[in-house]
N, C-alpha and C positions, 0 to 999 in steps of 0.2 A: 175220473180225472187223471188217466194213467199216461205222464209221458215220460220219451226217452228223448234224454239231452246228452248232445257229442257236442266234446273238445278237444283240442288239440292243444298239449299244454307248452308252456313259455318255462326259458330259462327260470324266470322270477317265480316259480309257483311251484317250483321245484325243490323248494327249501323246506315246505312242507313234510315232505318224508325226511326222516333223521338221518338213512344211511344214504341221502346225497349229501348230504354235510359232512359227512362224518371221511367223505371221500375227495372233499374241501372245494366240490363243484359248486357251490353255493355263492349269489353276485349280492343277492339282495337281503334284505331282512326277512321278507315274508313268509308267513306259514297258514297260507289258503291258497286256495282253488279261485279265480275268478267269477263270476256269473256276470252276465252280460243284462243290463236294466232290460231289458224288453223280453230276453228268454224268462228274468225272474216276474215280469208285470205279467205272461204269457200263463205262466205255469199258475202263478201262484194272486190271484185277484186281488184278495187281501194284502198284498205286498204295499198298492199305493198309501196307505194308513199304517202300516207297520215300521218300525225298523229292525227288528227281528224277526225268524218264522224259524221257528223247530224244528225238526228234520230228525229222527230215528234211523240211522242209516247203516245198513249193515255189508259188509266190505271181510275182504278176504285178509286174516294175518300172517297167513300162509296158505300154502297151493292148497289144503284143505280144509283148514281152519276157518270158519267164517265167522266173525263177531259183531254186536249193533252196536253203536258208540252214539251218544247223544252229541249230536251237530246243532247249527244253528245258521241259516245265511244271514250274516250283519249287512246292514245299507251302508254306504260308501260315500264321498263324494260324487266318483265318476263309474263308481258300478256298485255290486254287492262280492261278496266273499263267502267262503263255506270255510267256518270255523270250529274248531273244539275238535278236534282228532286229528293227529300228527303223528302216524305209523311210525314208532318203533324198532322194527326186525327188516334184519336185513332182505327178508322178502321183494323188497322195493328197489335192491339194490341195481334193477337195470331199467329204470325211472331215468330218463334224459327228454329233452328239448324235442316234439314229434309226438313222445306218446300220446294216447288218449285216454281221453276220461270217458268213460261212458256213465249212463246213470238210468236206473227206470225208477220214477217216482209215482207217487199217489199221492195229490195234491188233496183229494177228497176226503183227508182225517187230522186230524190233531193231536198230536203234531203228525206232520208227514211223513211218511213210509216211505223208503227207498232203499235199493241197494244199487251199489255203483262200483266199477274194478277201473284196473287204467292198463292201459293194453301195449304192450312193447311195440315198437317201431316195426319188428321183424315178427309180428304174432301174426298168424293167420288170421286171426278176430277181426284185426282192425285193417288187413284187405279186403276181406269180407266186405266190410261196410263201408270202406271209402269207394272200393270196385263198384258200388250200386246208385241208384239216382237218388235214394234217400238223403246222401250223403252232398247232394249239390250245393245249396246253401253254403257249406262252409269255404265253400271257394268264395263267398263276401261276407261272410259272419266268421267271428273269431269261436260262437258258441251257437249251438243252432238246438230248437226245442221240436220235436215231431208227435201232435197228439194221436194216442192211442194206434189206427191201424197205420197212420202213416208212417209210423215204423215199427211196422210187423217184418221188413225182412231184418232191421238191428235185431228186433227182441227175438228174436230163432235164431239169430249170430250166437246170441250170448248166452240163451241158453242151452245150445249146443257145447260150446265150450266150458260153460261155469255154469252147471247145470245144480249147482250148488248155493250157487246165487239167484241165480234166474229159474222160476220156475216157466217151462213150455206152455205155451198160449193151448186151451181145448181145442182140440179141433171140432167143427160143427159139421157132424154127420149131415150130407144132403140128400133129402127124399127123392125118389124119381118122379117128377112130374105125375108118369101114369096111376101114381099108388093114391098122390092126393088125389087126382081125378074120379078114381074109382072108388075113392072112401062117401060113407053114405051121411048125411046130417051133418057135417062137416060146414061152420060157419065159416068160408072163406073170404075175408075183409080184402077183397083186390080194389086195387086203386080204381077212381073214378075215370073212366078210359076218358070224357072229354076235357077233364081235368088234366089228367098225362098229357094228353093229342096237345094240348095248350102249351103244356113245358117242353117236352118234346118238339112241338115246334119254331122253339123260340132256342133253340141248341148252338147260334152262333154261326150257322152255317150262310156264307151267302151263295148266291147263286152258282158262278164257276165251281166253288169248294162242294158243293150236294150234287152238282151234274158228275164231277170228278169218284166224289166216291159211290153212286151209280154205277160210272165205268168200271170201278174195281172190282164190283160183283162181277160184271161179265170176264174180265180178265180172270176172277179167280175160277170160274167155272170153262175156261179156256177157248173161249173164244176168239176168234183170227179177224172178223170183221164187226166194227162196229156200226151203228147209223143212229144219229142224234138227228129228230126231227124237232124245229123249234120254231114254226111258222109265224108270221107278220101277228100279232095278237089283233090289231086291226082288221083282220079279215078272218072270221070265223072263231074269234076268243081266244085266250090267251091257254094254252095246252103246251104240253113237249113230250117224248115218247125217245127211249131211249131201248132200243132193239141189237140182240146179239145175237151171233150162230154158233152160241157154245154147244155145251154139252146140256144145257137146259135143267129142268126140275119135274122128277113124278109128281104126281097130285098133293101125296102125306107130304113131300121135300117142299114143294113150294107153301103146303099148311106151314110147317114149320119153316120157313125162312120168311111168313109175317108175325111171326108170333115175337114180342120187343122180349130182348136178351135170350134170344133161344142159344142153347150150348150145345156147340158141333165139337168135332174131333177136325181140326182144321189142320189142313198139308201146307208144307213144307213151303209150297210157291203162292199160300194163299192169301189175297190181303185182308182178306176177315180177323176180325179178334172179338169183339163182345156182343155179336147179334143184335146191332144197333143201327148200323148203316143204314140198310135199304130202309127204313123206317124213319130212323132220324133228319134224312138227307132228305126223302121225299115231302115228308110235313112239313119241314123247313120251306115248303114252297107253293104247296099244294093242299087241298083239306080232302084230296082223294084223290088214294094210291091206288089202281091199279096194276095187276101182273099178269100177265100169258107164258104159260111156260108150255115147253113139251119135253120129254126127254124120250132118245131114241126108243123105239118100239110099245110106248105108253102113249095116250092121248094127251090130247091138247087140256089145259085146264086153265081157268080164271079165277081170281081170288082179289077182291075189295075189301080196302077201309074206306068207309067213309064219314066225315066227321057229323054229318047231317045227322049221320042213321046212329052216330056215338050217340051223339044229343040227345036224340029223341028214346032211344032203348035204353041207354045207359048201360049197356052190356060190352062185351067184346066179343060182337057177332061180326064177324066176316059176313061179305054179299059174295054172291057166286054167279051173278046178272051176265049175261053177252055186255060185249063192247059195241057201241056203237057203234052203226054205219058211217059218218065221217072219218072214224078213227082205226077205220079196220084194215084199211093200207097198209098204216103207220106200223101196225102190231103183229101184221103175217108172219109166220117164222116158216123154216122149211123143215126136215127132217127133225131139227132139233135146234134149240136156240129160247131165247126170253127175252118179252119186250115190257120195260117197266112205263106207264102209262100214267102222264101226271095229269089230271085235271081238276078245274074249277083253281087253278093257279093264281099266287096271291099279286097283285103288281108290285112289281120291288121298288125298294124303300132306297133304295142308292142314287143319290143325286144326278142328275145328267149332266157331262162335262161339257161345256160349251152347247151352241147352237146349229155345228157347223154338220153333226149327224144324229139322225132320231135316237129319242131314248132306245128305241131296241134294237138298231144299228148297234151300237154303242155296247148293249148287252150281249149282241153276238161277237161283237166285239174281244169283250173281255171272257167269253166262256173261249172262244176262241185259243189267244192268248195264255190260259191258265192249264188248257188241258196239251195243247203243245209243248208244255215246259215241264207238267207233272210226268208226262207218259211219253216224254222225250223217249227214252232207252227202248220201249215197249213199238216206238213208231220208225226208228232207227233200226230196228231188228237187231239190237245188242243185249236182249236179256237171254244170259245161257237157257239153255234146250225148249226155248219158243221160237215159233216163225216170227216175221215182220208181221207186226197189227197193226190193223187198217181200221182208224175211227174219220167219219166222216161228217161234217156237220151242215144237216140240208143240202148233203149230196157233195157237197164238198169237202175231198181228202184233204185231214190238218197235217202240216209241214211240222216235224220236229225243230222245237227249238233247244239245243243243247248248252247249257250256260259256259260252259268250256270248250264248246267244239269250233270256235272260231279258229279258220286255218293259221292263225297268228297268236293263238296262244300257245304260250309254254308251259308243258306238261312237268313238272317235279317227281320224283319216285315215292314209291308208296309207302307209309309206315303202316304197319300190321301190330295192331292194340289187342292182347288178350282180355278177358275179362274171365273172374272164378268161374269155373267151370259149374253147372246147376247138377249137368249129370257126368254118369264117366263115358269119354269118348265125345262128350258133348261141349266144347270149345265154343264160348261167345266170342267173335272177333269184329271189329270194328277196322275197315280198311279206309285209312286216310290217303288222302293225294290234293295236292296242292298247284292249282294253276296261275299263272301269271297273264290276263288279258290283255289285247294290244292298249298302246297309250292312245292317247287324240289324234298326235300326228302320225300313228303309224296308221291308223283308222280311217285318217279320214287320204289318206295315199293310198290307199286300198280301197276304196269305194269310189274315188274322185273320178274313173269313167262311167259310172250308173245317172240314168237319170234322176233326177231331183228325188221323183216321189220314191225311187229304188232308194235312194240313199235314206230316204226319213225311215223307210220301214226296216234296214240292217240294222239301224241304230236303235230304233228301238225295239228290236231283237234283241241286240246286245246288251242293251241296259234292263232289258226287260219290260218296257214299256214304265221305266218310273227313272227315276237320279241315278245316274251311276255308283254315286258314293252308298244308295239303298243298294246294291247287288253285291259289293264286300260281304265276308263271313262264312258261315257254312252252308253248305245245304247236305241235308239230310235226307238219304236216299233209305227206303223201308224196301226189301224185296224189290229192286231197283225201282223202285217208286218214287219220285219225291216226294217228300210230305212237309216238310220247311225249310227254307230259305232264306238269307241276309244274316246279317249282324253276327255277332260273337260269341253270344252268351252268357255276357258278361266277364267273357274272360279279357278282352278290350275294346278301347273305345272306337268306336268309328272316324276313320283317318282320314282324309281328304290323300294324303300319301302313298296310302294301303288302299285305294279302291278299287285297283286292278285285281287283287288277289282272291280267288273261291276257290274254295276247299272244300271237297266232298267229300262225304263220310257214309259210307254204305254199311247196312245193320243185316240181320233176315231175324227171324223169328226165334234163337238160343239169346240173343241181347235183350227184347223187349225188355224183359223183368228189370234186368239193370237199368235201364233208359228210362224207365217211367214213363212208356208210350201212352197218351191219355185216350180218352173215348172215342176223340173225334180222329185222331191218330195222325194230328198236325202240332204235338208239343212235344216234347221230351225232357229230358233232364239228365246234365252231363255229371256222372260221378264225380266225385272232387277230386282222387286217384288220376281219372281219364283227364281232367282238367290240367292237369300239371305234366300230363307228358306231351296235350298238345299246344300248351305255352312251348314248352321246349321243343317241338317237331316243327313250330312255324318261327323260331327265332330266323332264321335260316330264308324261306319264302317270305317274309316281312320286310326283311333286308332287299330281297329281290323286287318284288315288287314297288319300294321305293325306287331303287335305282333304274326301273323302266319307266316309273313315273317321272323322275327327275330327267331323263334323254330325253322328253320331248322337245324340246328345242334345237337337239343336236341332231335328232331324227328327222325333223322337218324340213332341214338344210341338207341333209347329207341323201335324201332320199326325192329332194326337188327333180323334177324333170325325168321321173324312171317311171318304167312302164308296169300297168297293173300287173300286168301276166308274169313282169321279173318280182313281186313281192315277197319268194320265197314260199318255199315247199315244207312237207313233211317230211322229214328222212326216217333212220332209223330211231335217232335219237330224240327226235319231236319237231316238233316244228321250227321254222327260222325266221326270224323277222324281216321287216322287208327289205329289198334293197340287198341281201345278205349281210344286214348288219348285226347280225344276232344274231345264236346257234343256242341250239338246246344245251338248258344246262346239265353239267359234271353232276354225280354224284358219287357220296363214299360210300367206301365198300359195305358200310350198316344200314345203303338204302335211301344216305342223306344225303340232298344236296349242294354243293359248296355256294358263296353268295354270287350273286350275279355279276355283275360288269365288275372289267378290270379300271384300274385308274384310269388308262391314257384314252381310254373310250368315253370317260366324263366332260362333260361338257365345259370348258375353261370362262370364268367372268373375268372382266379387266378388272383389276384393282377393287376387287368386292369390300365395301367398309367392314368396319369391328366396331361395336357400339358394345359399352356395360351397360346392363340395365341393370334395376337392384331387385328384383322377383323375377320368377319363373318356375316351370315344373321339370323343365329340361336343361342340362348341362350348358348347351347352345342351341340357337334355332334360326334357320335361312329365313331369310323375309325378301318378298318384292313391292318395291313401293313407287311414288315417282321418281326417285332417285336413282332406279334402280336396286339392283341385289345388295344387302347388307346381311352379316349375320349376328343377333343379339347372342353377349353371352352373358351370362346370370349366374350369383354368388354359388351355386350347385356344388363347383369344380371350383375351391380357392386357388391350385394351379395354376389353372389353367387362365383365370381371373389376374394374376400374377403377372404371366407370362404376355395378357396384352398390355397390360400397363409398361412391361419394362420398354414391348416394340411401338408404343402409342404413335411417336413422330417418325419410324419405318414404314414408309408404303411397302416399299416392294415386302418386307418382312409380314407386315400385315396380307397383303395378300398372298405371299407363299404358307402362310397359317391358313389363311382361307380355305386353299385348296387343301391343306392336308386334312384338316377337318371335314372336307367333300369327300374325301376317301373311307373318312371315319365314320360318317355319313352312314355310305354305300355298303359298308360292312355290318351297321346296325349297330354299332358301339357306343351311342347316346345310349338307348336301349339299357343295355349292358353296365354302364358307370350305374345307370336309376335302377340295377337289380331289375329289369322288367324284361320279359320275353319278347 
């Protein structure tokens, strides 16, 4: 029951050590450590029946000195505390507001074992571990608990540094494959293959997302043309066969690339990471996979799983059977190349929308749709030192859909995130950029000479075939891959204001570790470090794309009666909105760019009301209702609250407030009063 708990400590907990008192930075009376009810219910079982639990905890009294002092966490009203030790020596004297606590505990004795340091603001230690995805959590926990390996990169933080405190995790020598294979009597308990095949295919995957990473094999093995055959299941059973003209697989390369977690030495452009894909992706769909591969100057080879033959052998015996005659079209390769062959495919479980096209319309649909948008850069021919690839589905080539590449978005400049370096010369960077999508009116004065059915399928291009307000946030590009998309992370909430705005973030392979790229290599986890510089990198683009949200109305008038073709170009600076009413924005010299519209380009209301309400979350807020624009303002800002009351029977003063508040708007300054980025 080993785990390791980070905090980040508070003015008030800082009274704890003597020699922040004694330096008269001390606000409160207190002299503990907080714990948060769910880290202590987490750690500690027996916590719900206790109001105390012991703790042996051994802490540093100086840079070498390291001593146990009998602690105790007390139950609280509205949390617990770690009491009975109150550091003495000036040791602590650079103990402020930021540091952290770390802790690695042993829940599993009586009393409990632990030792625990607290890390300066400016300590290596404690970039370490906010730099990495271990560390996400506490961008919405004040105290966050990580059992056992899930933080193994903290616990080699700290005892790299305090190797006095922490002893170094064993490392687990690994046998090579071949040695156990060839050891003789050797009772080896491998898992029930159609017990696996079962979890394995139950992995989460649906259909576009297992087709997708399919493709990634043939991309990582480099491949230039793709061909997804995925015919009527109505005519001839439900199969799909997924063929490249990479660089293909010898015989032993394609043995091991079915064997579930095989460990390769993966380059640099490759989307592999845990020898799970082609495996995970295909059972996800099918209860037989097979492969043809050839690679230049070696033959052709076949290699099956099938789930029948798990069943019935209960072995993990590969079949080595020809491909059927129906399917041996599907599977030709020339010189060299691999065609992944799904059959006895399961009918998907995803509801049909509407009646107006077949279920598997519908599914070519959305494979369609999902591999367009993931392998956009790949189909664009914008991933550095590849050709344009060409994936085709039943013959026909998929159109990139670029989530930013509308000629009407604005591009923002890029901020460049470090992360701890793992080796030397080996720099993780995380390169952010920030776009501003066109609004409604500039959108739909840009489409308004296409036909009807041209105009339903831009838009849902644009939106991505879901809400507009679902395409805000990030997307996460792996090896320009995308691999997830929308929302925020938690770092905010989804704005009906902010919906124009996507933000890419492009990784390669020195960041995974940080990130906490998961299996299926569709999750992540944003450091709490990385969190907080890109609150502060999108204050800026948050701003902006309000005030392009808010000109729709000023757009729609001012751009009535102009021709599609005058809509506005790309220059050098990016693109320009239509009409020439908008130019790419300025940026400063660090990279940033300043907010978007000027005043006089805001759209002016007659006489906008001023209403006090008595709650809210925000300083003030625009409202449209029948009456027209009003803006409520709320107790937030007693000034400002003030200030309407003295102009209550001033119109015109009320509405020269209005506007100035639209300016305060535009610049993101609500924001700013409530501390939020």
């Amino acid at each position: 029951m080993k785990f390791t708990i980070l905090r980040l400590l508070t003015h008030s907990e800082l009274g704890m050590f003597h020699e922040y008192r004694r330096q008269g930075k001390e606000g409160a009376k207190q002299r503990a450590i907080n714990f948060d009810w769910d880290v202590v219910d987490q750690v500690f079982p027996a916590a719900k029946d206790a109001d105390i639990i012991d703790i042996a905890c051994a802490r540093l009294e100086d840079e070498s000195t390291v001593i146990t002092v009998a602690s105790r966490l007390k139950r609280q009203h509205k949390n617990w505390r770690l009491e009975g030790d109150c550091p003495t020596t000036s040791y602590y004297s650079f103990v402020e507001p930021g540091a952290m606590f770390a802790m690695i505990v042993d829940a599993g004795t009586t009393p409990a074992k632990a030792s625990w340091v607290v890390l300066p603001v400016y300590h290596a230690a404690r970039a370490a571990i906010l730099n990495h995805g271990e560390s996400a959590r506490l961008g919405q926990s004040a105290m966050i608990a990580l059992y056992d390996d899930e933080g193994a990169h903290c616990q080699a933080v700290l005892a790299e540094h305090f190797p006095q405190l922490f002893k170094e995790a064993k490392a687990v020598s690994v046998t090579p494959q071949s040695k156990v294979y060839a050891s003789d009597g050797y009772d080896d308990v491998a898992p029930d293959p159609l017990g696996l095949f079962k979890i394995l295919a139950r992995a989460g995957h649906s259909l576009p997302s297992a087709v997708a990473d399919l493709v990634d094999n043939s991309l990582s093995h480099k491949a230039s043309e793709i061909d997804i055959t995925f015919p009527n299941p109505n005519v001839g059973g439900r199969w799909m066969c997924i063929r490249d003209d990479g660089e293909g697989m010898t015989p032993e390369g394609l043995r091991n690339a079915m064997k579930i977690g095989h460990q390769r030495d993966y380059g640099d452009a490759d989307l592999g990471k845990f020898g799970y894909g082609l495996k995970g992706a295909a059972w996800s769909q099918a209860d037989r996979l097979t492969v043809v591969s050839k690679a230049a100057g070696h033959k052709t080879d076949v290699q099956t799983w099938d789930k029948d033959h798990l069943a019935t052998t209960r072995r993990w015996e590969l079949l080595n059977d020809p491909v059927a005659p129906k399917y041996a079209a599907a599977v030709e390769i020339g010189d060299s190349g691999t065609a992944v062959l799904l059959t006895q495919m399961r009918p998907t479980m995803a509801p049909a929308k509407g009646k107006a096209e077949s279920p598997y319309a519908q599914e070519l649909a959305t494979i369609k749709a999902h591999l367009e948008l993931v392998f956009h850069r790949y189909l664009e021919g914008k991933v550095p030192g590849r050709a344009k690839v060409i994936i085709r589905l039943n013959g026909e080539p998929l159109r990139p859909n670029n989530p930013m590449g509308h000629p009407l978005t604005k591009v923002l400049n890029e901020r460049r995130i470090e992360l701890p370096e793992q080796a030397p010369d080996k720099v993780p960077v995380l390169s952010v950029r920030a776009y501003i999508t066109p609004n409604e009116a500039e959108f739909d004065e840009f489409i308004k000479s296409l036909p009807p059915l041209e105009q339903r399928v831009e838009r849902e291009r644009l939106t991505l075939n879901g809400r507009a307000n679902d395409a805000q946030g990030f997307y996460f590009y792996r090896l320009d891959r995308l691999i997830k998309w929308g929302g925020w992370e938690d770092l905010f909430a989804k704005d009906e204001h902010t919906k124009l705005l996507r933000v890419a973030v492009d990784f390669d392979r020195l960041a995974e570790e940080q990130l906490q790229v998961d299996i299926s290599k569709q999750l992540i986890r944003l450091p709490f470090a990385v969190a907080d510089i890109l609150k502060d990198y999108l204050k800026v683009p948050r701003a902006t794309a309000r005030s392009r949200y808010d000109k729709k109305s000023a757009d729609t008038a001012s751009t009535a009666g102009s021709k599609r073709g005058a809509s506005g170009t790309s220059g050098a600076g990016g693109p320009a909105t239509p009409g020439g009413g908008g130019t790419a924005t300025p940026s400063t010299s660090d990279g940033q760019p300043f907010g978007g519209t000027s005043p006089s380009s805001v759209p002016r209301k007659d006489k906008a009301a001023l209403r006090l309400v008595s709650t809210g979350s925000v300083p003030w807020e625009r409202k449209n209702g029948f009456g027209g624009e009003h803006v409520e303002v709320t107790p937030q800002v007693p000034s400002l609250v003030a200030l309407v009351q003295v102009i209550e029977k001033d119109v015109d003063a009320k509405a020269a407030l209005s506007e100035f508040l639209r300016v305060l708007e535009t610049a993101g300054v609500p924001d700013l009063l409530m501390d939020k980025p």
